[in-house]
DOROTI-202153 format. One record per residue: residue number from 1; residue in three letters; x, y, z of N, C-alpha, C in turn. Coordinates in nm, 3 decimals. Layout:
<rs>
{n = NUM	res = ala	n.X = X	n.Y = Y	n.Z = Z	ca.X = X	ca.Y = Y	ca.Z = Z	c.X = X	c.Y = Y	c.Z = Z}
...
</rs>
This chain:
<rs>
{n = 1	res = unk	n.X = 0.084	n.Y = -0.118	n.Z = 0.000	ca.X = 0.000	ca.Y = 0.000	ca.Z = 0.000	c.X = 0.089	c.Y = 0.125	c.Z = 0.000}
{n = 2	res = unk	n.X = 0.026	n.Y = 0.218	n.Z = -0.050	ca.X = 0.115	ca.Y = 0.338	ca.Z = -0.053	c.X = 0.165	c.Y = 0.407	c.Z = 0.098}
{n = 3	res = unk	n.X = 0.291	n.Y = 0.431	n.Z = 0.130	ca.X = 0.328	ca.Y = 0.429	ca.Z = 0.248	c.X = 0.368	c.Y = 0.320	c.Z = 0.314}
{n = 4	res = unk	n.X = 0.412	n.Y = 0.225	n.Z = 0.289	ca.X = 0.444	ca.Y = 0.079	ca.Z = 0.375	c.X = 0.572	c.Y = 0.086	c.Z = 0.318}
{n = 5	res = unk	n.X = 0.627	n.Y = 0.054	n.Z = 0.451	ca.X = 0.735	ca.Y = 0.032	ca.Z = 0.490	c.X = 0.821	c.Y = -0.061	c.Z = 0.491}
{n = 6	res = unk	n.X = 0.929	n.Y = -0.125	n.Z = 0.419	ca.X = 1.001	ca.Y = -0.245	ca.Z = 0.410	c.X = 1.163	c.Y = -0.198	c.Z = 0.421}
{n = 7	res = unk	n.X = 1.177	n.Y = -0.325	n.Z = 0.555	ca.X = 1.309	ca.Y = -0.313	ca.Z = 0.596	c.X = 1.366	c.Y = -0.484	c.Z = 0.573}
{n = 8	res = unk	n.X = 1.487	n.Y = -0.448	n.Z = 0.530	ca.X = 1.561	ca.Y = -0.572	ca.Z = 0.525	c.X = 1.668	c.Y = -0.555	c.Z = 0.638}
{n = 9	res = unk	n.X = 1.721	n.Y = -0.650	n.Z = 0.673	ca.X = 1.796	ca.Y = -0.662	ca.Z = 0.779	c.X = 1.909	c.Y = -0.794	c.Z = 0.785}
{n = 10	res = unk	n.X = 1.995	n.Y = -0.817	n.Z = 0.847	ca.X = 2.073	ca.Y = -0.890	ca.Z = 0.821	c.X = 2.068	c.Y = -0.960	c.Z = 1.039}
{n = 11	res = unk	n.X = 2.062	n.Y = -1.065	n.Z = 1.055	ca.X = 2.089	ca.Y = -1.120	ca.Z = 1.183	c.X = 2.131	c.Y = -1.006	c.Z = 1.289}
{n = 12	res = unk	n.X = 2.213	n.Y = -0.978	n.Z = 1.267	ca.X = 2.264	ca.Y = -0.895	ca.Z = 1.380	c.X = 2.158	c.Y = -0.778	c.Z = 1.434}
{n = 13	res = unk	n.X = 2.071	n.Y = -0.781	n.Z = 1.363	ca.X = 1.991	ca.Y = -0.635	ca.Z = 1.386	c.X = 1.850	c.Y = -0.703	c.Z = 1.476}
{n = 14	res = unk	n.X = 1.882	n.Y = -0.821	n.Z = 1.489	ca.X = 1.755	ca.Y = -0.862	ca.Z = 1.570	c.X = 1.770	c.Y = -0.996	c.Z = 1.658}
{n = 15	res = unk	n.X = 1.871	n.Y = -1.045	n.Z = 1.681	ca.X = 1.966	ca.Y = -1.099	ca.Z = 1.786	c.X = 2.049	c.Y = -1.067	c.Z = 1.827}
{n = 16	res = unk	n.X = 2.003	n.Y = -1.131	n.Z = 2.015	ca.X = 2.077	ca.Y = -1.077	ca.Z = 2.127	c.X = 2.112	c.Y = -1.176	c.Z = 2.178}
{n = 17	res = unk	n.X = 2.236	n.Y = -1.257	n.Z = 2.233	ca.X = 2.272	ca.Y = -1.322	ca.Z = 2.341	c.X = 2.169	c.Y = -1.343	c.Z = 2.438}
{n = 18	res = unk	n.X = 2.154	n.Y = -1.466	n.Z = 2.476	ca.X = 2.038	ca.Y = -1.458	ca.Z = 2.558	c.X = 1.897	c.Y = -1.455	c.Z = 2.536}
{n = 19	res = unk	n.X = 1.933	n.Y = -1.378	n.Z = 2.474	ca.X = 1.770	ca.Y = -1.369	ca.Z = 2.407	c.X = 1.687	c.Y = -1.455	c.Z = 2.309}
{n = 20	res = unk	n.X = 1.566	n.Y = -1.482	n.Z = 2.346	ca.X = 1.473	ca.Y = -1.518	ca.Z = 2.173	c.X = 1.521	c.Y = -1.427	c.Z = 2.093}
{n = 21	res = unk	n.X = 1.461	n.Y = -1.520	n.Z = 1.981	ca.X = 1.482	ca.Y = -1.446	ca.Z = 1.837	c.X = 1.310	c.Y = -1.367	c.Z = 1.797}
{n = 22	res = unk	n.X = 1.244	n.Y = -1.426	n.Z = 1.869	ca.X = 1.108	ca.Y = -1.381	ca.Z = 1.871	c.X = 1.089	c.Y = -1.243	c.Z = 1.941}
{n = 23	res = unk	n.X = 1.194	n.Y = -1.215	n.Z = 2.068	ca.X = 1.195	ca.Y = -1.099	ca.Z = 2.121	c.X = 1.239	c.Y = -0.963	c.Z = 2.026}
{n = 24	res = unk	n.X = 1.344	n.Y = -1.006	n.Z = 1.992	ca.X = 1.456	ca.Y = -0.919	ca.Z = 1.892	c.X = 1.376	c.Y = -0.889	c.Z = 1.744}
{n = 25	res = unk	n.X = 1.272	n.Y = -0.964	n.Z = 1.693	ca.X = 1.170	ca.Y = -0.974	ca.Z = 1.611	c.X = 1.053	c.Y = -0.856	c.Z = 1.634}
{n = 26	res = unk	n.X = 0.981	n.Y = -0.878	n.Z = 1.750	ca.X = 0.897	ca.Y = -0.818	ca.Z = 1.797	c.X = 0.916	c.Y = -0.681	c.Z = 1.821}
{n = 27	res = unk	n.X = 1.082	n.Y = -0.620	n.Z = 1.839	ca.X = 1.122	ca.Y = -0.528	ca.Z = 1.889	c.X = 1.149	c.Y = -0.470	c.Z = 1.797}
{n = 28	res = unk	n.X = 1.164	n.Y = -0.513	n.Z = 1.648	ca.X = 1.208	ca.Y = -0.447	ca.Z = 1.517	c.X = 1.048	c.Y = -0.380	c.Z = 1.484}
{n = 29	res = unk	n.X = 0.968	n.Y = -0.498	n.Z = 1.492	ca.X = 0.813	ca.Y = -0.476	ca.Z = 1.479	c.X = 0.796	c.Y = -0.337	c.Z = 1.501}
{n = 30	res = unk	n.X = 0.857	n.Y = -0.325	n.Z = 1.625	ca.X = 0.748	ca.Y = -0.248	ca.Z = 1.747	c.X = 0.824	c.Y = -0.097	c.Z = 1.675}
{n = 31	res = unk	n.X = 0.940	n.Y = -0.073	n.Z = 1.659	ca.X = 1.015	ca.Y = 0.014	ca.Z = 1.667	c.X = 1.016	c.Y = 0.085	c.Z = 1.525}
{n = 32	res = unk	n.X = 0.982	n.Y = -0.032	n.Z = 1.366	ca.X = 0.904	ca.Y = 0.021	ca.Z = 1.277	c.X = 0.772	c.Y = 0.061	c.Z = 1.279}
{n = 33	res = unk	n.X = 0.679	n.Y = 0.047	n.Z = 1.335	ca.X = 0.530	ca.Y = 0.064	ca.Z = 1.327	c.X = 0.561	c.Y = 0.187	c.Z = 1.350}
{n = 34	res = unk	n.X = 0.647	n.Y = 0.261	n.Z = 1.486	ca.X = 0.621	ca.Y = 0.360	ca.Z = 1.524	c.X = 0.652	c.Y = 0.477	c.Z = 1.433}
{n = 35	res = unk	n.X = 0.708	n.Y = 0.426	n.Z = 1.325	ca.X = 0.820	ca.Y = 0.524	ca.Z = 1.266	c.X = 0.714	c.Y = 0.580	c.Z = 1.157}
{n = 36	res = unk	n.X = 0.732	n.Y = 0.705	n.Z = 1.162	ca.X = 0.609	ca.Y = 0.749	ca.Z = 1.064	c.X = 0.692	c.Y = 0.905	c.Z = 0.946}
{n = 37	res = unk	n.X = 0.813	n.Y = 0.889	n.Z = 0.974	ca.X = 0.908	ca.Y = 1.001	ca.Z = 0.871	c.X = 0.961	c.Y = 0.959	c.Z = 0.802}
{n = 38	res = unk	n.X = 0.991	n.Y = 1.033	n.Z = 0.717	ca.X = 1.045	ca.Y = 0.980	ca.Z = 0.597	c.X = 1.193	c.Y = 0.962	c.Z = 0.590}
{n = 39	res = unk	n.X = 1.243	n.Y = 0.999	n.Z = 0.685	ca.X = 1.376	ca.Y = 1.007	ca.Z = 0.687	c.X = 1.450	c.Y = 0.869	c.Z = 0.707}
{n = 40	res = unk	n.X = 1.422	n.Y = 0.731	n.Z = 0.619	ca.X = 1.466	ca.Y = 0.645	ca.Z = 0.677	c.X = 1.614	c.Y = 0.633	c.Z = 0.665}
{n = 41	res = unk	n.X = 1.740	n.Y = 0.692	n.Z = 0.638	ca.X = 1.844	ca.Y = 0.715	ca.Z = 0.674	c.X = 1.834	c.Y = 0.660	c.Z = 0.869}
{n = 42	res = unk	n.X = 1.763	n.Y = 0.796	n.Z = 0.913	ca.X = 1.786	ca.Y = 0.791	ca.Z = 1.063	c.X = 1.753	c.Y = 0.652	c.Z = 1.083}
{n = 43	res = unk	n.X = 1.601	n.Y = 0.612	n.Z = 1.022	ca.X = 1.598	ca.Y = 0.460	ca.Z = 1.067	c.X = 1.680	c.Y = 0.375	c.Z = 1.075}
{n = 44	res = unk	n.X = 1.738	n.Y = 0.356	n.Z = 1.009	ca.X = 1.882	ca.Y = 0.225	ca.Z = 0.926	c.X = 1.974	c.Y = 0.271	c.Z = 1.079}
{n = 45	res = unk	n.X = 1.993	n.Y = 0.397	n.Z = 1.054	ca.X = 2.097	ca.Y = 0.446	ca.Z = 1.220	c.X = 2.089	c.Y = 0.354	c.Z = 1.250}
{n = 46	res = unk	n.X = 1.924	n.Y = 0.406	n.Z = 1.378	ca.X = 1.891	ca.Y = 0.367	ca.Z = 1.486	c.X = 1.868	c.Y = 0.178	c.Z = 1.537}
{n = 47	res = unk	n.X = 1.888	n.Y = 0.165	n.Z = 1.376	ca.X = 1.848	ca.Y = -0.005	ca.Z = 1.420	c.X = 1.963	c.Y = -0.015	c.Z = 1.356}
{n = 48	res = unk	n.X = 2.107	n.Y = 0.023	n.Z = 1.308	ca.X = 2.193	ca.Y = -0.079	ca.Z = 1.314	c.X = 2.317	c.Y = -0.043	c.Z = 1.434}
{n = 49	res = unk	n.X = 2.277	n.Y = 0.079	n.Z = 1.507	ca.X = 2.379	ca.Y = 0.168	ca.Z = 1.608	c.X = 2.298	c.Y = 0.093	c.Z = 1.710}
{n = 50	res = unk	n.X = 2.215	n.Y = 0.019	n.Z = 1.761	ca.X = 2.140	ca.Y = -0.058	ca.Z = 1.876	c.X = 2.188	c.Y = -0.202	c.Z = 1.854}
{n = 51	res = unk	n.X = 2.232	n.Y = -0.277	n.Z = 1.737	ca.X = 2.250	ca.Y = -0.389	ca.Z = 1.755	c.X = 2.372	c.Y = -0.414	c.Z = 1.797}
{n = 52	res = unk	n.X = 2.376	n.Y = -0.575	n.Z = 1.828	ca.X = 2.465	ca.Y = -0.652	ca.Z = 1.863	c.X = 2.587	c.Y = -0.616	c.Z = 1.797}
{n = 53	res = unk	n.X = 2.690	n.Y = -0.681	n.Z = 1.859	ca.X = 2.847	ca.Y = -0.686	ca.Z = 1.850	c.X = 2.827	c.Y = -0.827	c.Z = 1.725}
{n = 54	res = unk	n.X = 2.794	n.Y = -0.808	n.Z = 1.608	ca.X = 2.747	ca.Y = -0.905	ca.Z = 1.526	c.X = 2.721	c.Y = -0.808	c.Z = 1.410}
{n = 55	res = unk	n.X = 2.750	n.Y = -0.836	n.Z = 1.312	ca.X = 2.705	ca.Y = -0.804	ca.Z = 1.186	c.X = 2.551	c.Y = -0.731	c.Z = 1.149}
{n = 56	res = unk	n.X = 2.552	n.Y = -0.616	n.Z = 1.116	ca.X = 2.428	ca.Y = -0.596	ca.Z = 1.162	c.X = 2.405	c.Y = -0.431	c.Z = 1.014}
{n = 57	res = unk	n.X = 2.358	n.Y = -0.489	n.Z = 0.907	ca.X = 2.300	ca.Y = -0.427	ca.Z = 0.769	c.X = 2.173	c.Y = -0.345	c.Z = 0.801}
{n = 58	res = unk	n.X = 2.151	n.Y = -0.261	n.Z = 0.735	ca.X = 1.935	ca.Y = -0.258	ca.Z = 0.749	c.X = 1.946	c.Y = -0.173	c.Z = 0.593}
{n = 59	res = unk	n.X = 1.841	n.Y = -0.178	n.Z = 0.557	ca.X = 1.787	ca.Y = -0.078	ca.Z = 0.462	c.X = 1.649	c.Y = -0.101	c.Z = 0.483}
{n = 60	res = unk	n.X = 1.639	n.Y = 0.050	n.Z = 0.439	ca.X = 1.442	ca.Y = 0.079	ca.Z = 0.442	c.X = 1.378	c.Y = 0.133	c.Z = 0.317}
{n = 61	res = unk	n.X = 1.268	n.Y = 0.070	n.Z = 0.283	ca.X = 1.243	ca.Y = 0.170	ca.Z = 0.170	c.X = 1.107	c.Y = 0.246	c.Z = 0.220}
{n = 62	res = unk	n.X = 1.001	n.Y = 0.315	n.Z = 0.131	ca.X = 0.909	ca.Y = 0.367	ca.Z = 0.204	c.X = 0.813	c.Y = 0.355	c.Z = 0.023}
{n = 63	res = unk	n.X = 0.741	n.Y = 0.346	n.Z = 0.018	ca.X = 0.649	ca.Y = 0.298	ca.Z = -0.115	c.X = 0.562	c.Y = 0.427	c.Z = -0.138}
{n = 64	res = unk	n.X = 0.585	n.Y = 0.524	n.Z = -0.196	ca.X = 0.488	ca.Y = 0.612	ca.Z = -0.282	c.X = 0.466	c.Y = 0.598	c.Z = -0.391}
{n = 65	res = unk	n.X = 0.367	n.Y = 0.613	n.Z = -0.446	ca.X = 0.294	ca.Y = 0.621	ca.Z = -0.589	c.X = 0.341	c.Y = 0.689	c.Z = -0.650}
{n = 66	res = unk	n.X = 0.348	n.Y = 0.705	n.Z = -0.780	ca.X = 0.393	ca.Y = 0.816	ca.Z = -0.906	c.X = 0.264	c.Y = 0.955	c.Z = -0.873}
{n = 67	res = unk	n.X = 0.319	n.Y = 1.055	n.Z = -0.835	ca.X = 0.252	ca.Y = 1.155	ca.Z = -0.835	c.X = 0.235	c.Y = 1.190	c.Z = -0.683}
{n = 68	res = unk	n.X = 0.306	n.Y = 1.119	n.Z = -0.577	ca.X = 0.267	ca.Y = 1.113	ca.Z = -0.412	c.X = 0.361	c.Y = 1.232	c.Z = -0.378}
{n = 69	res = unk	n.X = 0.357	n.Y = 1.226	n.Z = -0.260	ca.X = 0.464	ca.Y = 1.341	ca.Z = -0.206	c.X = 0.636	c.Y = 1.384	c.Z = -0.249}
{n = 70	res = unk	n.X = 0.677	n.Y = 1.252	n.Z = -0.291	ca.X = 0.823	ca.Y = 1.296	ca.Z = -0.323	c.X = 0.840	c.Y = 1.295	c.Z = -0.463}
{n = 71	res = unk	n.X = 0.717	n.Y = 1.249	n.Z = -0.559	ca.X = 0.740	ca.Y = 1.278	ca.Z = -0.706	c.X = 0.747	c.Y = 1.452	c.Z = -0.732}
{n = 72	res = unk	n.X = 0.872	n.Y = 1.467	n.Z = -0.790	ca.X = 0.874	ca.Y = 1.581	ca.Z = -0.896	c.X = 0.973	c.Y = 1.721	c.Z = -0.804}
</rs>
């Protein structure tokens, strides 16, 4: 849908020692839903400057239509 949000990620960005992988999952969830700017630069930051001592990628894209806010 226009506006949805897709992040790829690589392990490190959602495992923790100790932890489920269901937790570290849930927490990517939680931490995209909230995100509502366009600036996904900062996003990629914030979720690869929080992960683990592990390998840890992100990219985001953000889906507008031809003619939406950032055409032209």
């Amino acid at each position: 849908q226009p506006g949805d949000l897709v992040v790829l990620y690589t392990d490190g960005v959602v495992e923790r020692r100790g932890e489920l992988i269901d937790d570290g999952l849930r927490r990517l969830r939680e931490h995209c839903a909230r995100w509502d700017d366009d600036e996904l630069e900062t996003l990629v930051e914030e979720l690869t400057n929080a992960a683990a001592d592990d390998d840890n990628v992100a990219l985001a894209l953000r889906w507008h239509p031809p003619g939406g806010p950032l055409d032209g």
